[in-house]
Backbone as XML, in Angstrom:
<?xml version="1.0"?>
<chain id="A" units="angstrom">
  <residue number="1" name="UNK">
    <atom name="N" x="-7.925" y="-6.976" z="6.963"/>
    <atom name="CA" x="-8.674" y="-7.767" z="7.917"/>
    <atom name="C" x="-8.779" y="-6.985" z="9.208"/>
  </residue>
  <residue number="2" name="UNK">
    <atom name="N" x="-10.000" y="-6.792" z="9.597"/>
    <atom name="CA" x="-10.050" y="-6.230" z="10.874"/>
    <atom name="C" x="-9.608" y="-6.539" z="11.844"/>
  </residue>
  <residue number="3" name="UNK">
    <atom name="N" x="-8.972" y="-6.304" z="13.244"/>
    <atom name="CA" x="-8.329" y="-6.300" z="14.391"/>
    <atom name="C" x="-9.914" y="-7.487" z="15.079"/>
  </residue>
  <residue number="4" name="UNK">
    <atom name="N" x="-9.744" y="-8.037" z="15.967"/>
    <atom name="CA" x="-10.706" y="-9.058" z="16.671"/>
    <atom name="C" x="-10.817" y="-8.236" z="18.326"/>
  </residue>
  <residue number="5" name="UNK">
    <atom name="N" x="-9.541" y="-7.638" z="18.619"/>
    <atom name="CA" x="-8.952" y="-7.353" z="19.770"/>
    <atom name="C" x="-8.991" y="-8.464" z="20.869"/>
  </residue>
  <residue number="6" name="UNK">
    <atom name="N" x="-7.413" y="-9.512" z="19.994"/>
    <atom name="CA" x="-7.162" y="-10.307" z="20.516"/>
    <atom name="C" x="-6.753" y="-10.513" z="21.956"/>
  </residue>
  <residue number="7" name="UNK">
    <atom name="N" x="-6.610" y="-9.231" z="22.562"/>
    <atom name="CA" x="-6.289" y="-8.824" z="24.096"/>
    <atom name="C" x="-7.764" y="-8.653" z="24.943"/>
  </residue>
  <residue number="8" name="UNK">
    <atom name="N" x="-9.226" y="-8.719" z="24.229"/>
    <atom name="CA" x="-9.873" y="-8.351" z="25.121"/>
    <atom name="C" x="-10.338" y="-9.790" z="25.931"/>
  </residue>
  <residue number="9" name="UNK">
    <atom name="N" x="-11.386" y="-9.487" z="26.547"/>
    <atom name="CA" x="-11.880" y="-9.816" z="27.845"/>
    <atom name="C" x="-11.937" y="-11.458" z="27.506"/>
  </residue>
  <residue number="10" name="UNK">
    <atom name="N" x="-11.731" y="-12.212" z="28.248"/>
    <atom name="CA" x="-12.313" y="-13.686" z="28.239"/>
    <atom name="C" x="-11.287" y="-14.469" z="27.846"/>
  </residue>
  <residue number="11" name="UNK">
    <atom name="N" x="-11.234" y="-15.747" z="28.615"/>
    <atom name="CA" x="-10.007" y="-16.554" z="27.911"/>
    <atom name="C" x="-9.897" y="-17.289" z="26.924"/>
  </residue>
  <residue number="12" name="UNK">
    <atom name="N" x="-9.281" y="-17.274" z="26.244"/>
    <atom name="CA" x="-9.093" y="-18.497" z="24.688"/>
    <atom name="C" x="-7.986" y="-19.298" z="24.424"/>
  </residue>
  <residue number="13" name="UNK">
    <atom name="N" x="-8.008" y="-20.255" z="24.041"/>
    <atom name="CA" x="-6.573" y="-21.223" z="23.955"/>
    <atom name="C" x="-5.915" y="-20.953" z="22.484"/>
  </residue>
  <residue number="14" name="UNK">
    <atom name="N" x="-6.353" y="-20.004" z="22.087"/>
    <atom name="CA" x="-5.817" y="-20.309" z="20.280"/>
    <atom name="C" x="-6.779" y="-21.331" z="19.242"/>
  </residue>
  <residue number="15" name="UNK">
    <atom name="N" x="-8.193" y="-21.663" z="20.019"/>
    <atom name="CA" x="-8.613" y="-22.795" z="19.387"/>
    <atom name="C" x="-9.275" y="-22.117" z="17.576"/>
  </residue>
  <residue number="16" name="UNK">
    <atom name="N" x="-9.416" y="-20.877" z="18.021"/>
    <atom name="CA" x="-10.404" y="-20.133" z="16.722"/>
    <atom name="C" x="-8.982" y="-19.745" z="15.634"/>
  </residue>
  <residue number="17" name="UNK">
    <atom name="N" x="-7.927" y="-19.290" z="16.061"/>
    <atom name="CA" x="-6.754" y="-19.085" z="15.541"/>
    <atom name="C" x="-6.146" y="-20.207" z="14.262"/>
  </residue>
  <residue number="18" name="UNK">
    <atom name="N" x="-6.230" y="-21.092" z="15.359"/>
    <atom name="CA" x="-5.473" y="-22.475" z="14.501"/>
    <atom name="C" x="-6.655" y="-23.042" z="13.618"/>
  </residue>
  <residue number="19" name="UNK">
    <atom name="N" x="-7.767" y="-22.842" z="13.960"/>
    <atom name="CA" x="-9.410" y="-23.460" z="13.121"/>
    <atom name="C" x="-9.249" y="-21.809" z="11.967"/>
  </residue>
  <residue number="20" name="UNK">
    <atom name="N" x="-8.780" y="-20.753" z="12.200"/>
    <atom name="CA" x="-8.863" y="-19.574" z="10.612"/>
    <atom name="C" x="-7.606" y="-20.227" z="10.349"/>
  </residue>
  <residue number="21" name="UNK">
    <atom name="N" x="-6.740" y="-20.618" z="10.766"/>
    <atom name="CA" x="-4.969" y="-21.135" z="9.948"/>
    <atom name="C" x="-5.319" y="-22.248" z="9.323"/>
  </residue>
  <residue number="22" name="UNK">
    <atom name="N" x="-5.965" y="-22.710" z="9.284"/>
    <atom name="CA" x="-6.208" y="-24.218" z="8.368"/>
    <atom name="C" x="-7.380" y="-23.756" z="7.557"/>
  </residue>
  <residue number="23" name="UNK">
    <atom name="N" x="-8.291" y="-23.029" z="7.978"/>
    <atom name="CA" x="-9.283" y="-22.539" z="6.963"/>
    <atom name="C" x="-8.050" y="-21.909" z="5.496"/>
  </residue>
  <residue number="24" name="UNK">
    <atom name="N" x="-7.107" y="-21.167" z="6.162"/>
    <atom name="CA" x="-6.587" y="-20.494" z="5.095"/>
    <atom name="C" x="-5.251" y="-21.331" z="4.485"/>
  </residue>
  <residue number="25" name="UNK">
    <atom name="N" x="-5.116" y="-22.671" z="4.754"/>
    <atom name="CA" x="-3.942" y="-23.410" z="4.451"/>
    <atom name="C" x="-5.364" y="-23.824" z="3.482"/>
  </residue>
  <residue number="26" name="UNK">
    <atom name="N" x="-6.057" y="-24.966" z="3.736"/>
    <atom name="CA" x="-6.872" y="-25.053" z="2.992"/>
    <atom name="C" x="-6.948" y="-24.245" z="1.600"/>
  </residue>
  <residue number="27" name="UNK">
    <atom name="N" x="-7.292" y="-22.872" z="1.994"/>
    <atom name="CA" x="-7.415" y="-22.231" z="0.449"/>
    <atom name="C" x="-6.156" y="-21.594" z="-0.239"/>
  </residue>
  <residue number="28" name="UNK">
    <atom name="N" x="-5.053" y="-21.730" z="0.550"/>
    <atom name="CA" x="-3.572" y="-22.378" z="-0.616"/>
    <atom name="C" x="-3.779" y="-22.978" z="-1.176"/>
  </residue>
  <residue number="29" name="UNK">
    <atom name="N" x="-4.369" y="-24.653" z="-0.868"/>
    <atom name="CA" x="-4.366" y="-25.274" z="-1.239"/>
    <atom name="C" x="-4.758" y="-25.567" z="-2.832"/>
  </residue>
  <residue number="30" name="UNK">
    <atom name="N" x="-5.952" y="-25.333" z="-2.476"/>
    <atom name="CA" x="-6.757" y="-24.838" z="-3.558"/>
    <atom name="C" x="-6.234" y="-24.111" z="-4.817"/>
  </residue>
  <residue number="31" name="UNK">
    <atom name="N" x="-5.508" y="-22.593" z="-4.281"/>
    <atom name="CA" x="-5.364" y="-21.802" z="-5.426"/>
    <atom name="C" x="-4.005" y="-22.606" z="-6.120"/>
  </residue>
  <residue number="32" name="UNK">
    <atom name="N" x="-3.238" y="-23.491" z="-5.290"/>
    <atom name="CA" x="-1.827" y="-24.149" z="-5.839"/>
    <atom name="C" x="-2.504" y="-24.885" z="-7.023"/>
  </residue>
  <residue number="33" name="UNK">
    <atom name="N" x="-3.861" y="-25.781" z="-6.544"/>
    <atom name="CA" x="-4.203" y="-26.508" z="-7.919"/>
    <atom name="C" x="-4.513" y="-25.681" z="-9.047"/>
  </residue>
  <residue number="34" name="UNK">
    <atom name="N" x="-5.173" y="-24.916" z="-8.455"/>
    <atom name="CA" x="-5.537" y="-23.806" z="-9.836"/>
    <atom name="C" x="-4.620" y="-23.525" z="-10.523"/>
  </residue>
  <residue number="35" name="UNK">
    <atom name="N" x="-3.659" y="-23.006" z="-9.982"/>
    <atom name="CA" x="-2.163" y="-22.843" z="-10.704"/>
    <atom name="C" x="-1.513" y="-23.764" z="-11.506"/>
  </residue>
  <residue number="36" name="UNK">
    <atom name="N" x="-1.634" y="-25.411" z="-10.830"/>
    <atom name="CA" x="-1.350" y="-26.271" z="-12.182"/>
    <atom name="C" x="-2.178" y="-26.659" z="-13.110"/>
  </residue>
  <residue number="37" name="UNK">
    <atom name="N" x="-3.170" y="-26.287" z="-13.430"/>
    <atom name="CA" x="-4.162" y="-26.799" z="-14.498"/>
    <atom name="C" x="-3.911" y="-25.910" z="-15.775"/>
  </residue>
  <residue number="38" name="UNK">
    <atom name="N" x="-4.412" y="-26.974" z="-16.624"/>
    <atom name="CA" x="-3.904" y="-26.064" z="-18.046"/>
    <atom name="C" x="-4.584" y="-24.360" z="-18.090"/>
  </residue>
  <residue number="39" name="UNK">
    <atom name="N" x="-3.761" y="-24.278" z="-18.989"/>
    <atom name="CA" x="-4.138" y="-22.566" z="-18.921"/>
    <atom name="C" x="-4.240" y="-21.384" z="-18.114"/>
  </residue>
  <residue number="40" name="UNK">
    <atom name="N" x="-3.773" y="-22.001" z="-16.863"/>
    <atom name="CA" x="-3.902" y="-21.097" z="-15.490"/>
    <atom name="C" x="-2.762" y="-19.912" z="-15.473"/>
  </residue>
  <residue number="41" name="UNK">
    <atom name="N" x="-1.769" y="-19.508" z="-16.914"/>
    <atom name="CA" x="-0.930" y="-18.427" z="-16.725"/>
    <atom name="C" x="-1.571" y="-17.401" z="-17.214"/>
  </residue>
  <residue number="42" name="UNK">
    <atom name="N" x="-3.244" y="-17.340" z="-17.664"/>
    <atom name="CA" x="-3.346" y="-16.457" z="-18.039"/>
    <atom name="C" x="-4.059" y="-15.057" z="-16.236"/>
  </residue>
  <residue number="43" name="UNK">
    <atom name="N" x="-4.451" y="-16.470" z="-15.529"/>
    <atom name="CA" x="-4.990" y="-16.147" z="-14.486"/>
    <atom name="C" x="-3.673" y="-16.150" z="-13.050"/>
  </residue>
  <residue number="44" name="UNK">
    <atom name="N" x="-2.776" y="-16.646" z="-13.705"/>
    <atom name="CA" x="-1.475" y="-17.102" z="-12.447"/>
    <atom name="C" x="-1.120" y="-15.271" z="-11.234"/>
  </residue>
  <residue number="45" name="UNK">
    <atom name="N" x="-1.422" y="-14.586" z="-12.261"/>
    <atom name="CA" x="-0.605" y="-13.192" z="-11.199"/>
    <atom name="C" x="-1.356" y="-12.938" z="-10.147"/>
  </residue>
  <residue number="46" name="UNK">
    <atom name="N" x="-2.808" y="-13.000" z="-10.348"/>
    <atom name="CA" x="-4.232" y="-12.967" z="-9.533"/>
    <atom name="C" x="-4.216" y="-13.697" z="-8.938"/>
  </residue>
  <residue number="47" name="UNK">
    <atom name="N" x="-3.975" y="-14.944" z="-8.824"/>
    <atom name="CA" x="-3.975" y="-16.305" z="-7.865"/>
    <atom name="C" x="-2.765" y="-16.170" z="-6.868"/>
  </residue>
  <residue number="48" name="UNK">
    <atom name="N" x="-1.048" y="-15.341" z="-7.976"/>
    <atom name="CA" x="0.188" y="-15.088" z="-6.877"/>
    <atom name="C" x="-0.878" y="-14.581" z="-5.714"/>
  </residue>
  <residue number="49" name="UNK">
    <atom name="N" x="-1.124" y="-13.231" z="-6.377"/>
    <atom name="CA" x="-1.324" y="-12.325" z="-5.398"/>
    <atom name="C" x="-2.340" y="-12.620" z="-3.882"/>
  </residue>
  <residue number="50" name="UNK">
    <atom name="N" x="-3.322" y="-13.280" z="-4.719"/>
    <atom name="CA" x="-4.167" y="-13.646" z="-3.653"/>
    <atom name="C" x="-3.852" y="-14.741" z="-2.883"/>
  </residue>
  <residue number="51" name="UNK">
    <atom name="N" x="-2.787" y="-15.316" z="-3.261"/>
    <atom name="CA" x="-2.016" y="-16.308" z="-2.083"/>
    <atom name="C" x="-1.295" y="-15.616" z="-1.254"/>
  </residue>
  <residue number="52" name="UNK">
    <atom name="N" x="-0.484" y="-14.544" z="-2.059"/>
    <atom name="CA" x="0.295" y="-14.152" z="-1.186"/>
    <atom name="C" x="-0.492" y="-13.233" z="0.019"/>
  </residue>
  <residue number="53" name="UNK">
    <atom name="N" x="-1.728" y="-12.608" z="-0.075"/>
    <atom name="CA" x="-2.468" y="-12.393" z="0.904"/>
    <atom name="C" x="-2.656" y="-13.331" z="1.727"/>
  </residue>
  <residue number="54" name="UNK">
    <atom name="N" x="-3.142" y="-14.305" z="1.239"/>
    <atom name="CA" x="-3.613" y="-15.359" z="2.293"/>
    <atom name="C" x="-2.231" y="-15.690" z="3.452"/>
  </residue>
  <residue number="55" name="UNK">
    <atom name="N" x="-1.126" y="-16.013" z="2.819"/>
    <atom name="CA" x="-0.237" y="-16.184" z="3.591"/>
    <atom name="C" x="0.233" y="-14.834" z="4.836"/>
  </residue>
  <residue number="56" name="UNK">
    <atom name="N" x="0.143" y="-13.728" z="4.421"/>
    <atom name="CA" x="0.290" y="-12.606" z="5.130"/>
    <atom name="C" x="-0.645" y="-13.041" z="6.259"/>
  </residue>
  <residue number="57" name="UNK">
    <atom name="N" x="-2.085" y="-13.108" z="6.077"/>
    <atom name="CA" x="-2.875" y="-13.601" z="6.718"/>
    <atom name="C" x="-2.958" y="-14.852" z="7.558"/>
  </residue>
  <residue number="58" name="UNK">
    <atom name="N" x="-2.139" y="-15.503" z="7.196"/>
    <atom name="CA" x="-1.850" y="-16.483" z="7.761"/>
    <atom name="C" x="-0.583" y="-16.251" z="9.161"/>
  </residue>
  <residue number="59" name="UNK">
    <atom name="N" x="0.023" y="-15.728" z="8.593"/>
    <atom name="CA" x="1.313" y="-14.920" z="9.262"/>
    <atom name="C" x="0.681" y="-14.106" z="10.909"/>
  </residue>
  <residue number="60" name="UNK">
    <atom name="N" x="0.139" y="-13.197" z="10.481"/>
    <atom name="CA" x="-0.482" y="-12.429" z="11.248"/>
    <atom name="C" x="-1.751" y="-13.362" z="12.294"/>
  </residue>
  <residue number="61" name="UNK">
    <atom name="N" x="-2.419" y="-14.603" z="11.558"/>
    <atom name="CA" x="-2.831" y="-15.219" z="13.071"/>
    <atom name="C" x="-1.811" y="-15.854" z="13.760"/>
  </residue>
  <residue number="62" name="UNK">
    <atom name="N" x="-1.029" y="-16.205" z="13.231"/>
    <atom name="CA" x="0.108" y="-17.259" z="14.118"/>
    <atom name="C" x="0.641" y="-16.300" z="15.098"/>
  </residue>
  <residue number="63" name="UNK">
    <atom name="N" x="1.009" y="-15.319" z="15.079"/>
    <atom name="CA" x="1.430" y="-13.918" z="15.344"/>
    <atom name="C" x="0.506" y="-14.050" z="16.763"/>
  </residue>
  <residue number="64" name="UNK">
    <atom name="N" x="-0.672" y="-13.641" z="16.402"/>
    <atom name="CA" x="-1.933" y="-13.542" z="17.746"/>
    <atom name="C" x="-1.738" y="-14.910" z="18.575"/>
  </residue>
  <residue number="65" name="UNK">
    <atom name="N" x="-1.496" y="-16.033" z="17.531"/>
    <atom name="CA" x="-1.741" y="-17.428" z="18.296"/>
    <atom name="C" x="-0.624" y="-17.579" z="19.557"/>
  </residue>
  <residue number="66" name="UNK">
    <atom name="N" x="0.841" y="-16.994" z="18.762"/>
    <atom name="CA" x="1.882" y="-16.422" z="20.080"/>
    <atom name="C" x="1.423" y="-16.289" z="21.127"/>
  </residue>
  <residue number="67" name="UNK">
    <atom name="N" x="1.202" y="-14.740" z="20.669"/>
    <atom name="CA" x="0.631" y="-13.832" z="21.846"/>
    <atom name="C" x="-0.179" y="-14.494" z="22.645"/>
  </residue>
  <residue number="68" name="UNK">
    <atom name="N" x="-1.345" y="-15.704" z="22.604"/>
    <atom name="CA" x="-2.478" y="-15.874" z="23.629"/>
    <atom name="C" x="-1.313" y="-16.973" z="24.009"/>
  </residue>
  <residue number="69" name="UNK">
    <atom name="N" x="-0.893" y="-17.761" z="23.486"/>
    <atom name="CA" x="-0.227" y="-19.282" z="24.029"/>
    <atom name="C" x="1.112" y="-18.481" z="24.699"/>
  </residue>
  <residue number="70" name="UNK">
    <atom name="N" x="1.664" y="-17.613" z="24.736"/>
    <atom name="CA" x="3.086" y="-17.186" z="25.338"/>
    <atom name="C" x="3.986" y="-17.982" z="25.197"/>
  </residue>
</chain>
């Protein structure tokens, strides 16, 4: 994911931060159901993985959301 350069010019409250953190709780969400529906172990390692991105991702705005809220 590209850098935004959460340090540049103009002020922000975290409002775009916490609106991508729920965009991407949201699509946990999602891939968790996928995961319980029948037959989903053939697809389960692809779904780990791409959760576990999402969460990294998730990680890393909260991270920025810090940084602007101090």
């Amino acid at each position: 994911m590209p850098e935004d350069g959460a340090g540049s010019a103009g002020p922000t409250d975290g409002a775009d931060e916490l609106a991508q953190a729920q965009a991407l709780l949201e699509r946990l969400d999602e891939l968790e159901q996928r995961l319980c529906e029948p037959g989903a172990g053939e697809v389960e390692l692809s779904l780990l993985e791409r959760s576990t991105e999402l969460v990294e991702e998730a990680g890393r705005l909260l991270e920025r959301l810090g940084q602007v809220t101090g």
